[in-house]
Structure formats: C-alpha cells, structure tokens
Biopython code that builds the backbone (N, CA, C, O; Angstrom):
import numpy as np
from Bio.PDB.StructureBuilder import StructureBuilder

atoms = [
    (1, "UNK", "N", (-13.442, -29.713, 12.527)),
    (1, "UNK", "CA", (-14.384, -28.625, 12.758)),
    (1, "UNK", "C", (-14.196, -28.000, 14.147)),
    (1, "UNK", "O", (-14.453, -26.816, 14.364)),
    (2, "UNK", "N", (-13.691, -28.935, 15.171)),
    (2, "UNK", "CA", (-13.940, -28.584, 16.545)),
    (2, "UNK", "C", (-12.473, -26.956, 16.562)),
    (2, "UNK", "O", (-12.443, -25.893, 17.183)),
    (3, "UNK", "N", (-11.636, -27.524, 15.669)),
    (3, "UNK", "CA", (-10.045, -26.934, 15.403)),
    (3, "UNK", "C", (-10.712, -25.329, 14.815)),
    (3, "UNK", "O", (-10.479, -24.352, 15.526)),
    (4, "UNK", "N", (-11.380, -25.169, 13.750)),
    (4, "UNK", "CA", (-12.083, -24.172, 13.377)),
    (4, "UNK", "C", (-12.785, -23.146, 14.440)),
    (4, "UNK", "O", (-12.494, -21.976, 14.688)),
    (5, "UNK", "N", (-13.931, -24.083, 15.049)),
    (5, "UNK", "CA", (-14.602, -23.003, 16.306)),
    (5, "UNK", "C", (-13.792, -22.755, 17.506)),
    (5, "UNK", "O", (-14.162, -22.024, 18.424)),
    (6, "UNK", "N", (-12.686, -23.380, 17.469)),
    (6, "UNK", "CA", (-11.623, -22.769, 19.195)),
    (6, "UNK", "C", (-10.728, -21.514, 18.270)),
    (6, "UNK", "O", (-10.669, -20.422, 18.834)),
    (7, "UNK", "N", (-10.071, -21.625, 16.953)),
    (7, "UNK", "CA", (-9.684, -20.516, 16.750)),
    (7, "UNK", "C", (-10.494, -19.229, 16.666)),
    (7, "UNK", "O", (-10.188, -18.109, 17.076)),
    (8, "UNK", "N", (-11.959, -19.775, 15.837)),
    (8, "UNK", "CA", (-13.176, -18.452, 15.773)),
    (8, "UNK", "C", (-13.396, -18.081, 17.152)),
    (8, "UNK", "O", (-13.518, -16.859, 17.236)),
    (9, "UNK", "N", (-13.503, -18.734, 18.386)),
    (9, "UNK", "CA", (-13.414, -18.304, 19.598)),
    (9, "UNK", "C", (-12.444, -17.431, 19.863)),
    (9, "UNK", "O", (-12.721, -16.266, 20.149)),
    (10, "UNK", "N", (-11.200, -17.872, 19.802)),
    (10, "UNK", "CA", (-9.602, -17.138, 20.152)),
    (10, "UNK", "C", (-9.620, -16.101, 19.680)),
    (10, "UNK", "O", (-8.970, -15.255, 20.295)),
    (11, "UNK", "N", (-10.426, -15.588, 18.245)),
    (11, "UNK", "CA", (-10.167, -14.329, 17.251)),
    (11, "UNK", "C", (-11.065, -13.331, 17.926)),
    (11, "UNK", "O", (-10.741, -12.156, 18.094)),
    (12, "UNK", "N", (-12.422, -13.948, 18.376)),
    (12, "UNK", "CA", (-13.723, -13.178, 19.075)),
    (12, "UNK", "C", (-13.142, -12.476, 20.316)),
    (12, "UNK", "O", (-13.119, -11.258, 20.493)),
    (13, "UNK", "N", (-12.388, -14.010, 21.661)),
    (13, "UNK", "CA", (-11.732, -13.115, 22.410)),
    (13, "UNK", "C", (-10.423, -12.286, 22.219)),
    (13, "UNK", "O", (-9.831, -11.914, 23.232)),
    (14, "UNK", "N", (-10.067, -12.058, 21.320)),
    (14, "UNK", "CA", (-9.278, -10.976, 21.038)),
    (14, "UNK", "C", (-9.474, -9.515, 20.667)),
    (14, "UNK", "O", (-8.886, -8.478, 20.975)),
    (15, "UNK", "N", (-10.596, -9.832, 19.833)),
    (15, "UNK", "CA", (-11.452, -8.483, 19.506)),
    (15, "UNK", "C", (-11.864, -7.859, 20.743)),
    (15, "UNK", "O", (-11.446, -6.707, 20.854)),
    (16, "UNK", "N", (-12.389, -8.178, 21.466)),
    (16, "UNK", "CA", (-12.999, -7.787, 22.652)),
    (16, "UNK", "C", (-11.858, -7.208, 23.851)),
    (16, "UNK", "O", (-12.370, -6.757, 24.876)),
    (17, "UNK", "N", (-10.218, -7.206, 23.752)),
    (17, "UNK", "CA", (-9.572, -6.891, 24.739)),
    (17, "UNK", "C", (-8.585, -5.757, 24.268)),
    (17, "UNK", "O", (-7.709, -6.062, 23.458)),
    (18, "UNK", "N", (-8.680, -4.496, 24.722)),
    (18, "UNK", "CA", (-8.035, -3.763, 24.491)),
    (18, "UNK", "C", (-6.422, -3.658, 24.211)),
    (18, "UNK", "O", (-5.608, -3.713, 25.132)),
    (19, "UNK", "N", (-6.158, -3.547, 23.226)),
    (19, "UNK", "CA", (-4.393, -3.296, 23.219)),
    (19, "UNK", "C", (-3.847, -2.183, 22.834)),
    (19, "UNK", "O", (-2.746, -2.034, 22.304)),
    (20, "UNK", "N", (-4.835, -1.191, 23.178)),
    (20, "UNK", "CA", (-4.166, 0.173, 22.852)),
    (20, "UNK", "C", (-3.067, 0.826, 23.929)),
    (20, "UNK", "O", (-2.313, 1.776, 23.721)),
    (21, "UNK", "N", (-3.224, -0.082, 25.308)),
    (21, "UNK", "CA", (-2.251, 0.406, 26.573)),
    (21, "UNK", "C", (-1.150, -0.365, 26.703)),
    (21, "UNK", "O", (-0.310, -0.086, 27.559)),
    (22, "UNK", "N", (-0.969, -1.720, 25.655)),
    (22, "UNK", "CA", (0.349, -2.033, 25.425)),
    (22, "UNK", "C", (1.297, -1.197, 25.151)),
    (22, "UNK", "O", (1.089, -0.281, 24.355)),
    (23, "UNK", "N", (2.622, -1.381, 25.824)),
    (23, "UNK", "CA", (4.467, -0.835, 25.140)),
    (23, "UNK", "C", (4.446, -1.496, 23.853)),
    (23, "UNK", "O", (4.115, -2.605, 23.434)),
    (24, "UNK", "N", (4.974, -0.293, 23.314)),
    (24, "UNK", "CA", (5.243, -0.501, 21.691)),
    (24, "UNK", "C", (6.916, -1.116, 21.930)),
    (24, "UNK", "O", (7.721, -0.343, 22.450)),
    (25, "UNK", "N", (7.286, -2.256, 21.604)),
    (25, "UNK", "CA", (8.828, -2.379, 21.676)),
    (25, "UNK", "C", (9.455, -2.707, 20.389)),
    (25, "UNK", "O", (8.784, -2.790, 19.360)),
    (26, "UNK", "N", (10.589, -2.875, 20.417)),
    (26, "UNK", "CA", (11.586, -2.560, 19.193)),
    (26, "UNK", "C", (12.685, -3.973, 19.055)),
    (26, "UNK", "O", (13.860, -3.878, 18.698)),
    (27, "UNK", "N", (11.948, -5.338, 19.450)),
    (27, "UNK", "CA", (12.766, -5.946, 19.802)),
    (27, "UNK", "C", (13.966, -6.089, 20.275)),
    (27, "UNK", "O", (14.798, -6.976, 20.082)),
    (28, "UNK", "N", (14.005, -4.709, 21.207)),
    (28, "UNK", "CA", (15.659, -4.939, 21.841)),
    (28, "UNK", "C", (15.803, -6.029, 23.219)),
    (28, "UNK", "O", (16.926, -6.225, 23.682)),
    (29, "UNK", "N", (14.994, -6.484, 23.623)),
    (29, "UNK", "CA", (15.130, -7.819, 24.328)),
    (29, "UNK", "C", (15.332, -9.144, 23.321)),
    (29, "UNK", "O", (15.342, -10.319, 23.686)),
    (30, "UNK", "N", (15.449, -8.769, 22.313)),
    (30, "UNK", "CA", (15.677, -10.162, 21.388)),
    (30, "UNK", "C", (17.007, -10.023, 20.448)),
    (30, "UNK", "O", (17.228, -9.075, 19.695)),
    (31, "UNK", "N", (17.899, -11.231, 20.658)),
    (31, "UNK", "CA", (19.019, -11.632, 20.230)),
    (31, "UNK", "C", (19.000, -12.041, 18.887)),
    (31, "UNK", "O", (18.409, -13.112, 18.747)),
    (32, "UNK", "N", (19.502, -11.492, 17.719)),
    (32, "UNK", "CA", (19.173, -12.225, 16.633)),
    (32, "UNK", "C", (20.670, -12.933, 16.097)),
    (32, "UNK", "O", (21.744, -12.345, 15.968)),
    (33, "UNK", "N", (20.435, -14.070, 15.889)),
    (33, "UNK", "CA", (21.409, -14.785, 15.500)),
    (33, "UNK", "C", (21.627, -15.358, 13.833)),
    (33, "UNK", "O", (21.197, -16.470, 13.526)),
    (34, "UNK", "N", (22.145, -14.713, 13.088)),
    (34, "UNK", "CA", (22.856, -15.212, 12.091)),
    (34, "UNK", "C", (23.042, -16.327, 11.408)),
    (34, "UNK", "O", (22.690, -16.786, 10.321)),
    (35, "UNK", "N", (23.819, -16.721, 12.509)),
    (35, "UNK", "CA", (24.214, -18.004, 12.107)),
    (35, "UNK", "C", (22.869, -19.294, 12.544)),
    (35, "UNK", "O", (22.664, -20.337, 11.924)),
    (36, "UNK", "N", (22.316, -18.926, 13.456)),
    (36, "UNK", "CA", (21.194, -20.406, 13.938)),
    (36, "UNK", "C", (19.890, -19.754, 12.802)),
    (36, "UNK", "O", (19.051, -20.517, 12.323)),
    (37, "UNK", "N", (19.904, -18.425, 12.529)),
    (37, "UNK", "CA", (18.600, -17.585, 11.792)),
    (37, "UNK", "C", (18.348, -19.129, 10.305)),
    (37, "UNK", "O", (19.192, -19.536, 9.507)),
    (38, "UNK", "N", (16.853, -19.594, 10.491)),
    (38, "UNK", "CA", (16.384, -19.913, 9.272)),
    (38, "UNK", "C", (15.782, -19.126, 8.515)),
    (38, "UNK", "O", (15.563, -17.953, 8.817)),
    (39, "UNK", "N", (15.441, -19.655, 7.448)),
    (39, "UNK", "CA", (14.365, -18.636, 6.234)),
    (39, "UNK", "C", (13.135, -17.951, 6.993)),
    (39, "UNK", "O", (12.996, -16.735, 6.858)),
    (40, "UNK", "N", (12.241, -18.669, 7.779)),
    (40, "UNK", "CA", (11.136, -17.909, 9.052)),
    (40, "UNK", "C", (11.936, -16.843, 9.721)),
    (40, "UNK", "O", (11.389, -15.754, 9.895)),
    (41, "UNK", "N", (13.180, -17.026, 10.120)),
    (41, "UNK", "CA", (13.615, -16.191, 11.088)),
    (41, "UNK", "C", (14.183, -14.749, 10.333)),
    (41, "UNK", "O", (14.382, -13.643, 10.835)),
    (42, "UNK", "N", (14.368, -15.249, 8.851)),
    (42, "UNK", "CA", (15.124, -13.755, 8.394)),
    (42, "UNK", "C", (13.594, -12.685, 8.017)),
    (42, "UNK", "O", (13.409, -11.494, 8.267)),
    (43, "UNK", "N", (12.707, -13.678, 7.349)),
    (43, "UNK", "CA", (11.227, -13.518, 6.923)),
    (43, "UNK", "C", (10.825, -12.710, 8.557)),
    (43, "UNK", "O", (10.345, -11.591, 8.737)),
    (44, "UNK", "N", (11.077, -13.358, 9.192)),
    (44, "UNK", "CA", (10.636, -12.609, 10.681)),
    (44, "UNK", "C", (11.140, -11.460, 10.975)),
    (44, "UNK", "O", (10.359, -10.624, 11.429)),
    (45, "UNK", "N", (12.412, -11.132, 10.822)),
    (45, "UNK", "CA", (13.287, -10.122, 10.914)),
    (45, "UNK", "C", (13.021, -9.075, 10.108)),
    (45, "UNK", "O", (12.960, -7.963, 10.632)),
    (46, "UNK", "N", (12.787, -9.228, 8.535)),
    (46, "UNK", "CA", (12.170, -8.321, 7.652)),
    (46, "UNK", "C", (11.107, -7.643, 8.042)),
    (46, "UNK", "O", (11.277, -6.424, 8.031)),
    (47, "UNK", "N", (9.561, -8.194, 8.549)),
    (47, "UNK", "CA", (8.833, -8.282, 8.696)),
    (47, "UNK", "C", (8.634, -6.847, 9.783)),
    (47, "UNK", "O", (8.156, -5.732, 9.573)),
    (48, "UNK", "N", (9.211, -7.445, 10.933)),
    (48, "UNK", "CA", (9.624, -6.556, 12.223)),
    (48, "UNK", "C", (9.858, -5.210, 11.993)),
    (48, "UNK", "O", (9.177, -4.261, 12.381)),
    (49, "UNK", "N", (11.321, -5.195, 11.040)),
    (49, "UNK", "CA", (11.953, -4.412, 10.968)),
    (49, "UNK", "C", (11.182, -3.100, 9.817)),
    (49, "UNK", "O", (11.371, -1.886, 9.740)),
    (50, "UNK", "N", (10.305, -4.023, 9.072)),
    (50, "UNK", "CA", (9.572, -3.152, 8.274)),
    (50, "UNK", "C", (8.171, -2.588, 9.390)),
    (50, "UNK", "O", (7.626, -1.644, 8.820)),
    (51, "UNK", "N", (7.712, -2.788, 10.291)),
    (51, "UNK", "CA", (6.605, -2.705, 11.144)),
    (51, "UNK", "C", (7.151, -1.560, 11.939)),
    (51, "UNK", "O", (6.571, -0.488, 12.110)),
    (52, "UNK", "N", (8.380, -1.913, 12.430)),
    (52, "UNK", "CA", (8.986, -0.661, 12.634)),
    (52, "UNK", "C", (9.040, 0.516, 12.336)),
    (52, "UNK", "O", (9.198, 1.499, 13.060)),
    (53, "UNK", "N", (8.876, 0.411, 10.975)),
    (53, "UNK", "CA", (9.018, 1.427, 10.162)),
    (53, "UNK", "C", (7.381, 2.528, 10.493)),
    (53, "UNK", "O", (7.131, 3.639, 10.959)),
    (54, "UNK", "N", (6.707, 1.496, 9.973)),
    (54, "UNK", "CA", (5.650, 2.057, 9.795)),
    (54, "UNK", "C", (4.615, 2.750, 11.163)),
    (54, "UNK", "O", (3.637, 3.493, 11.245)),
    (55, "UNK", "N", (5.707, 1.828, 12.309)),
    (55, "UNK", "CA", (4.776, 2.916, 13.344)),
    (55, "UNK", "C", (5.688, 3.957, 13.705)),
    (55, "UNK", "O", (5.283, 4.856, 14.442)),
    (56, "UNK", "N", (6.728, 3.955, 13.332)),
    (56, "UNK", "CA", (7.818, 5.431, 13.464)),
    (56, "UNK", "C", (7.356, 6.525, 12.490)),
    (56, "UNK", "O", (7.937, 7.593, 12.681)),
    (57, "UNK", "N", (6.232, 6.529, 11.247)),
    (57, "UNK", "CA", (5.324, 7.107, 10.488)),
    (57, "UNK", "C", (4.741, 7.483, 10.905)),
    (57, "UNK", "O", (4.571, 8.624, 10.476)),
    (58, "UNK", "N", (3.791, 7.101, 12.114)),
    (58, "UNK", "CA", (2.198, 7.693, 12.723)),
    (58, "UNK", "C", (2.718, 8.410, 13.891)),
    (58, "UNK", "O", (1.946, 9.003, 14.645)),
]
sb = StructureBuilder()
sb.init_structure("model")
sb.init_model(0)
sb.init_chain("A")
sb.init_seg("    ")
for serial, (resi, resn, name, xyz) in enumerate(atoms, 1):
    if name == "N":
        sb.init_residue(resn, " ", resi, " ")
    sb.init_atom(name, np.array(xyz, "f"), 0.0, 1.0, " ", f" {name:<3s}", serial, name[0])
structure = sb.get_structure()
C-alpha cells in the first residue's frame, strides 16, 4: 500500500509542474544500437519514432 501512495504522490507532483517550456527533442543525442537493441528497445524505438510523428502534425 505504502508503494501505491508514493506513486499517487509522484503523479499529483507532476500534475502540478509545468512542461509546456520544455525542448521538444528528436532523440538525436541517443545512439541506437541494433545489434545490443532488445524487444523494449525496438518497442521503444517504434514508439518514439511514431510520437514524432504526431507532434510534427500540430
């Protein structure tokens, strides 16, 4: 239970802090590797690469 109310905390302080003055980036500081890439990492890569997408839309 204690595991429950520190994340409901973590989610509350998140709501509360602005991220509209964050850099939008494009993961070009990140190396993607192929060969070390697991199933999370291609799933990650998709993911990205589709998010991408969708703020190059708005």
């Amino acid at each position: 239970m204690v595991e429950n109310n520190n994340s409901n905390n973590y989610k509350i302080s998140l709501e509360k802090q602005n991220f509209a003055e964050l850099p939008v980036g494009k993961n070009e500081d990140v190396e993607f590797s192929e060969e070390l890439a697991d199933e999370a990492d291609r799933i990650a890569a998709e993911r990205a690469a589709a998010a991408d997408q969708r703020n190059e839309r708005q």
